[in-house]
C-alpha positions as CSV (number, residue, x, y, z in Angstrom):
1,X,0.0,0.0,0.0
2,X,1.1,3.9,-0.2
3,X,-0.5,6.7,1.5
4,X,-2.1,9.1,-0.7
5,X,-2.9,12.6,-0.1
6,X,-4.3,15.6,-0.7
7,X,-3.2,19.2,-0.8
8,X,-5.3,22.2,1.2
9,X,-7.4,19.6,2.4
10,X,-8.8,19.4,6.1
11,X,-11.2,17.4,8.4
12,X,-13.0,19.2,11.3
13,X,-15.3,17.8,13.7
14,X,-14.5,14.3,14.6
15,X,-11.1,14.0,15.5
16,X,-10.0,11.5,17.5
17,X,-6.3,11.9,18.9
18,X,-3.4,14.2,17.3
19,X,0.8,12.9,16.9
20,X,3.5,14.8,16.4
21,X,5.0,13.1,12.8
22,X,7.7,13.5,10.8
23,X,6.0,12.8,7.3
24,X,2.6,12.3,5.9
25,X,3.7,7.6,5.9
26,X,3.9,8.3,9.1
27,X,0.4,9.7,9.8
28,X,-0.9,7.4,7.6
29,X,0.3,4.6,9.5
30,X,-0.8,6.0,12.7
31,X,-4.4,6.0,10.8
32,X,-4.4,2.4,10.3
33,X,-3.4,1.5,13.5
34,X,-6.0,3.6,15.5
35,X,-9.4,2.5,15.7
36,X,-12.0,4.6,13.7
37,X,-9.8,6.4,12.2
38,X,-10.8,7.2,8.9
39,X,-9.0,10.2,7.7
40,X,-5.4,11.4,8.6
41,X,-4.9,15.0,8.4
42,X,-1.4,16.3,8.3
43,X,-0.4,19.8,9.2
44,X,2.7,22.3,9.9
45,X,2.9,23.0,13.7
46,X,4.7,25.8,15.4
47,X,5.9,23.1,18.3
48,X,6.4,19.7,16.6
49,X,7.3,20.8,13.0
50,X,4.1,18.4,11.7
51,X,1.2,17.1,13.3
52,X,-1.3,14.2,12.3
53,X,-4.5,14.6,13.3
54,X,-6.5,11.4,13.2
55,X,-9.6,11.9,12.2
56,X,-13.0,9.6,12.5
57,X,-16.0,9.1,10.1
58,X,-18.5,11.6,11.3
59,X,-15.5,14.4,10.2
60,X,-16.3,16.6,7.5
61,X,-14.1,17.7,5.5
62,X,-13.1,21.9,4.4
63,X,-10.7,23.4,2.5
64,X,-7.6,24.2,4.7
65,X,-6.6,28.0,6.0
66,X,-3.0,26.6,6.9
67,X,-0.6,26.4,3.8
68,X,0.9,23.2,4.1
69,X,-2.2,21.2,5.0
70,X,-3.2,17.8,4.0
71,X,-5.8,14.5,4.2
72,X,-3.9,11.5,4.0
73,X,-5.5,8.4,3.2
74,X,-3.8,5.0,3.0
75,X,-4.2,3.0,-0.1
76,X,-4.3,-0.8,0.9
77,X,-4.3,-1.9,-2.8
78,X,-2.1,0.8,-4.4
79,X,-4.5,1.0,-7.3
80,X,-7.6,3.1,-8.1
81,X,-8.9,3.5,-4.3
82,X,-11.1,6.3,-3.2
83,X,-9.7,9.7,-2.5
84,X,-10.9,12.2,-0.2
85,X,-12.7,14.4,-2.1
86,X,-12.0,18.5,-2.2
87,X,-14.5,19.8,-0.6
88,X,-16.8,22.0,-3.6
């Protein structure tokens, strides 16, 4: 699988628990291994260079004030999977 992601992109609402990470794999990977988690939203951070913020499945998503920001989403297969979609 890869994680797959998506610029200017973020969740608000449902968030579940936040990391400090040094890359976007890595918040990914903190996505699959939390429960619920359905979204991972990476952004810069003033303290911890980047942080994840996992996200659940009552989130919605909105398009990000903070250059930088990001939805992650891990693709299991590594082919044609669902992206999160921009919000309109």
């Amino acid at each position: 699988g890869k994680c797959i992601c998506q610029q200017g992109v973020t969740y608000e609402g449902h968030n579940l628990t936040s990391f400090p990470v040094n890359d976007e794999t890595q918040c990914c990977g903190l996505c699959v291994t939390t429960g619920g988690c359905k979204y991972a939203v990476v952004q810069p951070d003033a303290t911890f260079g980047k942080l994840c913020r996992l996200m659940g499945s009552k989130a919605v998503s909105t398009k990000s004030k903070i250059p930088g920001t990001m939805t992650c989403v891990w693709d299991k297969t590594a082919g044609q999977s669902p992206k999160p979609t921009p919000p309109v």
